[in-house]
C-alpha positions, 0 to 999 in steps of 0.5 A: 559201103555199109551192108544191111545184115540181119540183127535178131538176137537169139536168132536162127541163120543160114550162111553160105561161105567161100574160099577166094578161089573156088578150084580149091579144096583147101577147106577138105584138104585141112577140115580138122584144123577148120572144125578145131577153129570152129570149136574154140571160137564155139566155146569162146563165143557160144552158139549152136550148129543146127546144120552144117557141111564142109565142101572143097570150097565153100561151106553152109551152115545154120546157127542159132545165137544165145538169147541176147547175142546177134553178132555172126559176124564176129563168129565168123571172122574169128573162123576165117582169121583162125583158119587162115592162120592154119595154111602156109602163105603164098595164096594169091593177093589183089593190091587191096588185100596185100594194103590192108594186110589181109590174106587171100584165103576167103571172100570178104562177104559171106551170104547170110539168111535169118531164118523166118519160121518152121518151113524156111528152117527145114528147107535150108537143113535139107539144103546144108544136107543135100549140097555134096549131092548137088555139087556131084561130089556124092551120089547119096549125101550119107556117103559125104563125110564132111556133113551135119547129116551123120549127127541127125542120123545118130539123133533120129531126125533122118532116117539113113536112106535120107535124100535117095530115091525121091526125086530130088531136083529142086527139092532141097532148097534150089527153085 
């Protein structure tokens, strides 16, 4: 089956990706080899990290690719593969995975979104930012060590009482 993605070059995208099985924390519990993976495949491959948040089992990020590039894709693969080869094997397997020789670690697909303009942009960073909140693994999402809010902390872009006290159900992305 082909799958229709988006293909801006140069574009803007929102990613939600999952571990095969979602009871695990394996992304917590090994998030130093999964930001060193990040980091090569990001020098390899350039691209920037607008937004991002590691949960025990699945992650959000927003990206935006060079002028001229459009392949997430290949980004991602590379992530999962080098992540993957990080963790012991022993994970389970369907038939078709062991056929294809894959590991069990992540979901084959990932959620993709190409952001649109200003608004979709700030929503979906509110949204990256917001997820450990949402998850209750955090009652502020200045107290989830594992987000891209600390670095718009330090840079100006939120203040650090972001996201307490305003009514926040629904705010951030859920409608």
């Amino acid at each position: 089956m082909q799958y229709r993605r988006a293909n801006v070059k140069g574009g803007t995208y929102f990613f939600t990706v999952n571990l095969a099985e979602r009871h695990l924390r394996l992304l917590v519990d090994h998030v130093d080899a999964l930001l060193a993976v990040v980091a090569r495949v990001k020098r390899a491959h350039p691209f920037h990290i607008d937004a991002f948040a590691v949960l025990p089992d699945h992650l959000h990020a927003i990206w935006t690719l060079p002028e001229g590039d459009a392949d997430f894709a290949m980004r991602w693969m590379l992530i999962k593969a080098g992540f993957s080869r990080h963790l012991a094997q022993g994970e389970r397997r369907n038939a078709s995975r062991v056929g294809k020789g894959e590991r069990g670690i992540w979901q084959r697909r990932y959620w993709e979104h190409l952001i649109r303009d200003d608004v979709d942009y700030q929503r979906h960073v509110d949204y990256v930012h917001y997820n450990p909140v949402k998850h209750g693994y955090v009652a502020r999402a200045t107290d989830w060590a594992y987000s891209s809010l600390h670095r718009h902390i330090r840079a100006g872009m939120a203040s650090p009482d972001w996201g307490v006290g305003v009514g926040n159900e629904g705010k951030y992305g859920e409608r």
